[in-house]
N, C-alpha and C positions, 0 to 999 in steps of 0.2 A: 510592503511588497517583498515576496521573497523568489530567489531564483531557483528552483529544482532540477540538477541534473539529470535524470535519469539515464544519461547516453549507454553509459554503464552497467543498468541493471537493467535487462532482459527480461528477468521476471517480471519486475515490477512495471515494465511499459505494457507487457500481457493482462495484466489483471486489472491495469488500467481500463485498457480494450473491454475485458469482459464488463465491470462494472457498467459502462459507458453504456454496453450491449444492452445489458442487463435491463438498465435501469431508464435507457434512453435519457443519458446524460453527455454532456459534455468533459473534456478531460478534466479541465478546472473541476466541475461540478463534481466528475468520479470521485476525484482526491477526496473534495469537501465533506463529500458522502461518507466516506471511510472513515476517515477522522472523529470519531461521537465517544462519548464514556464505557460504553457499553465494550464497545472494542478493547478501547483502552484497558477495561478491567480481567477483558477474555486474554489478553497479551500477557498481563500482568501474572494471573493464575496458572495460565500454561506453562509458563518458565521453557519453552520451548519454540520460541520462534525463529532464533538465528538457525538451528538445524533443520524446523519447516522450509525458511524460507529459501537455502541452499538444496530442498528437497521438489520447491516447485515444478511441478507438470509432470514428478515419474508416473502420475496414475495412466496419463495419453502419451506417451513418448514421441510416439509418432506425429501426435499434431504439431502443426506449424505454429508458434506463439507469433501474435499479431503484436504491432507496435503502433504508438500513435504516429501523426504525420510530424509531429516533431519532436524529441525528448526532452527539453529546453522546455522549465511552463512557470511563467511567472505567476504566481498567485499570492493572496492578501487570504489571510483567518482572521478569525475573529481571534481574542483573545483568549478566552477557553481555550479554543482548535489548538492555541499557537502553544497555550500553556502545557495540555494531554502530548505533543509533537516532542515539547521540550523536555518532560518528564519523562516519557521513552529512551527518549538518546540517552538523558545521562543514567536510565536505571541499568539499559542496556549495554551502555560503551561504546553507542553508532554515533556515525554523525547522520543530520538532519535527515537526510534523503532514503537513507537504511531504516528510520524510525516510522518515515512516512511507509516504507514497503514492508514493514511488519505490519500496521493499519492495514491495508489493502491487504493482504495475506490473511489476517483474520476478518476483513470482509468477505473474502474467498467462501469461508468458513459457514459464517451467518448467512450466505446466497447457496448453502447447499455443495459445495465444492470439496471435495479431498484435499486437506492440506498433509 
């Protein structure tokens, strides 16, 4: 089981939201959802995620980014999930929670979204 802060990341509790929206899921589930190879590889090729993701929501300015009811989410991966999580942070130089919001960011992507 791991503990995710997101208290701190704004965007990434928004893209939560939408996912969740999106896909009528749950928060745990949004996460789980993002998290797949596929992403993994589109993060990997971009080489531009950390300036995406300090880039989130200029296309709406004006909208109000929605947050879940709590930012605190404990959740369990599988071991792949947990493997692709850990392989970001260190290719990137984030820690855990910044690696999960580049997934969901290039979720963003693959659901039709302006990153």
């Amino acid at each position: 089981m791991v503990k995710l802060d997101f208290s701190k990341k704004l965007a990434a509790q928004d893209m939560i939201k939408i996912v969740m929206k999106e896909k009528g899921l749950s928060v745990k589930e949004a996460i789980d959802f993002s998290i797949n190879h596929e992403i993994y590889q589109s993060i990997l090729k971009a080489g531009y995620a950390s300036i995406a993701l300090d880039l989130w929501g200029h296309g709406g300015p004006v909208r109000k980014w929605e947050k879940p009811d709590n930012p605190v989410i404990e959740i369990e991966f599988d071991k792949l999930k947990e493997r692709l999580v850990d392989e970001i942070a260190e290719k990137e130089e984030v820690d855990t929670v910044t690696a999960i919001s580049y997934f969901l960011l290039f979720t963003m992507a693959s659901l039709g979204y302006h990153i």
